[in-house]
C-alpha positions in Angstrom: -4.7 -16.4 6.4 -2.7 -13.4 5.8 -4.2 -10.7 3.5 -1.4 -7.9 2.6 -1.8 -4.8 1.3 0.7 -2.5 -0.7 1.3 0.6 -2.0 4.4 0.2 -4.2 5.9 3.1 -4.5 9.2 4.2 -3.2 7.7 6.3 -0.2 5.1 3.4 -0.2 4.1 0.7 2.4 3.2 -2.7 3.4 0.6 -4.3 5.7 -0.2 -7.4 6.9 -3.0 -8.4 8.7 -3.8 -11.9 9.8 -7.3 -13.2 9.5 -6.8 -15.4 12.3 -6.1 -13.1 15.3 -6.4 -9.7 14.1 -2.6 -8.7 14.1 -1.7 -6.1 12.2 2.2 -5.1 10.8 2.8 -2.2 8.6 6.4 -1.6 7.3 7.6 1.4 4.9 8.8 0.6 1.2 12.1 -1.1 2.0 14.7 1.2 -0.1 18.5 1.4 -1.0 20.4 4.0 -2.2 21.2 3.9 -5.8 25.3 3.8 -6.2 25.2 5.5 -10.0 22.9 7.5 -9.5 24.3 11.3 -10.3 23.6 14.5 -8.6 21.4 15.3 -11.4 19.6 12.3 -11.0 16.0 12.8 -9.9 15.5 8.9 -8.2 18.0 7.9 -6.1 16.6 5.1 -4.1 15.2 1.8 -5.5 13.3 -1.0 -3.5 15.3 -3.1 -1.3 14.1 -6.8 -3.1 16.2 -8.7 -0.6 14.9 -6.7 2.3 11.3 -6.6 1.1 12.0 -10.6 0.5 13.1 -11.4 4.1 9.9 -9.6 5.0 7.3 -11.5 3.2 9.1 -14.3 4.4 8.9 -13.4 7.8 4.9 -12.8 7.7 3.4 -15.1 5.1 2.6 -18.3 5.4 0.9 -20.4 2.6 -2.1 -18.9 1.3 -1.2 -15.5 1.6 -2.9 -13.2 -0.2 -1.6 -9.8 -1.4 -3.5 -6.5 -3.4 -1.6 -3.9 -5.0 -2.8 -0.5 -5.6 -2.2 -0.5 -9.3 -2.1 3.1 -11.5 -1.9 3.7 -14.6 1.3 5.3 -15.7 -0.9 8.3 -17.2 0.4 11.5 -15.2 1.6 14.9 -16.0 4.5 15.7 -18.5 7.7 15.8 -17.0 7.0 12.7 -14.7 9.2 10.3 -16.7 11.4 9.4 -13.5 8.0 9.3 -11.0 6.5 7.1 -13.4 9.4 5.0 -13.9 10.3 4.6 -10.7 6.8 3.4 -9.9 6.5 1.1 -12.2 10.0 -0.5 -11.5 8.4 -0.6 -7.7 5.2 -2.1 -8.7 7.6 -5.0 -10.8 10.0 -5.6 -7.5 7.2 -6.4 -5.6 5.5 -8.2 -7.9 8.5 -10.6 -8.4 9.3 -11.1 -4.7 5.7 -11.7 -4.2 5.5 -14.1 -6.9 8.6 -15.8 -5.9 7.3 -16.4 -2.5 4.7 -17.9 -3.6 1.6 -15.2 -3.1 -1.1 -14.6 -5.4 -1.2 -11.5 -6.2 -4.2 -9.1 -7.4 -4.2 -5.6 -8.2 -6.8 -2.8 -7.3 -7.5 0.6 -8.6 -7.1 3.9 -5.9 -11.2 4.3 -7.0 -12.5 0.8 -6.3 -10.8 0.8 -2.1 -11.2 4.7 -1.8 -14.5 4.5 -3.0 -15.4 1.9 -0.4 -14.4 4.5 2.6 -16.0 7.4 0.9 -12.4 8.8 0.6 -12.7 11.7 -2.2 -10.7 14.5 -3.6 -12.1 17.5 -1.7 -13.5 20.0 -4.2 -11.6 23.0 -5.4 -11.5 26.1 -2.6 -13.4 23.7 0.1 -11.3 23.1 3.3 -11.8 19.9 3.2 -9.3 17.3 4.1 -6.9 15.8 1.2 -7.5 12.2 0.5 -3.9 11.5 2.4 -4.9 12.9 5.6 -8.5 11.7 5.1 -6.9 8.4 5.0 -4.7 8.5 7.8 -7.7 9.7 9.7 -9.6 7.1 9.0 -6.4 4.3 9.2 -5.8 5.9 13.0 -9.2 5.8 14.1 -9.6 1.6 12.8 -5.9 0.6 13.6 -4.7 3.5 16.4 -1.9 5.6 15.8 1.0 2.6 17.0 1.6 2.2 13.1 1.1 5.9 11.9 2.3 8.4 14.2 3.6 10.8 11.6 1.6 12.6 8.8 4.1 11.0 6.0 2.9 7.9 7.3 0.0 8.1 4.6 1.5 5.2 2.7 0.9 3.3 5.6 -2.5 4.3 5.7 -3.2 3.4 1.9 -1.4 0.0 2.3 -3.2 -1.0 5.8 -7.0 0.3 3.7 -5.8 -1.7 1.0 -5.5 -4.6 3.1 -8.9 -4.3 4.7 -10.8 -3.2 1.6 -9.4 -6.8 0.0 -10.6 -8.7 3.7 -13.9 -6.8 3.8 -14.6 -7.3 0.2 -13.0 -10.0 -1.4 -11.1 -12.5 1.0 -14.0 -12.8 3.8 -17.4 -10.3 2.7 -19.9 -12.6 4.4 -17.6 -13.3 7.3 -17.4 -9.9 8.6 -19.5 -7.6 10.1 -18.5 -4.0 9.5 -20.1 -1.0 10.5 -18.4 1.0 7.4 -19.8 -2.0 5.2 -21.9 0.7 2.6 
């Protein structure tokens, strides 16, 4: 079985890992320019659904199983775009997905970064942002192969989304885990 993780948005990411052999794939947000957009336009890029399609097709076979980090399209006045943009994401993947054939289930950024103890550090600490805490963590379970570069924290998210669904949902009794809390 495949289990595939995503983080939708347009810097976002998608990973695969197969149940079977342990292979793991992680490819960024496929994206192409938008031709109307304007120089005052704040989004420029949409996802690439024909792209993202000959992906999916490439790694899934039947019984696939995909989990979406889903937010709520709450966020900070003057985010019309950002939110928009997300949610437009969130949709493309959702109907290639779909189309394809794969159920798909959504999960809150709380329930898989509670499951790594992945918190926002608090104010004036020097702790480590939940980005970098999750590429840390991504690196040390996966290796760097996949995230080599610190903007490769969407990676990160969609590979822990992948194995938070695997460790939890798909195969919990299955799988012996030392980060099992």
């Amino acid at each position: 079985m495949i289990v595939i993780g995503i983080d939708p948005g347009l810097t976002g990411a998608i990973a695969f890992i197969d149940t079977m052999d342990g292979r793991v794939h992680v490819e960024d947000m496929p994206t192409i320019a938008i031709p109307e957009a304007g120089p005052k336009t704040t989004i420029k890029t949409e996802v690439d659904v024909i792209w993202l399609n000959e992906v999916i097709q490439e790694w899934i076979p039947p019984g696939a199983i995909a989990f979406m980090e889903h937010t709520s399209s709450v966020g900070q006045v003057g985010q019309e775009q950002a939110k928009l943009s997300l949610a437009a994401g969130k949709a493309s993947c959702l109907a290639v997905l779909r189309l394809a054939g794969v159920t798909v289930h959504r999960v809150t950024p709380v329930a898989w970064k509670r499951f790594y103890g992945i918190k926002e550090p608090m104010p004036g600490s020097k702790g480590l942002s939940q980005k970098k805490q999750a590429l840390r963590l991504a690196r040390d379970l996966y290796g760097v192969e996949y995230l080599k570069l610190e903007k490769h924290h969407n990676r990160a998210d969609a590979l822990l989304i992948a194995r938070w669904a695997l460790r939890k949902i798909v195969e919990p009794e299955a799988i012996a885990d030392p980060l099992d809390v």
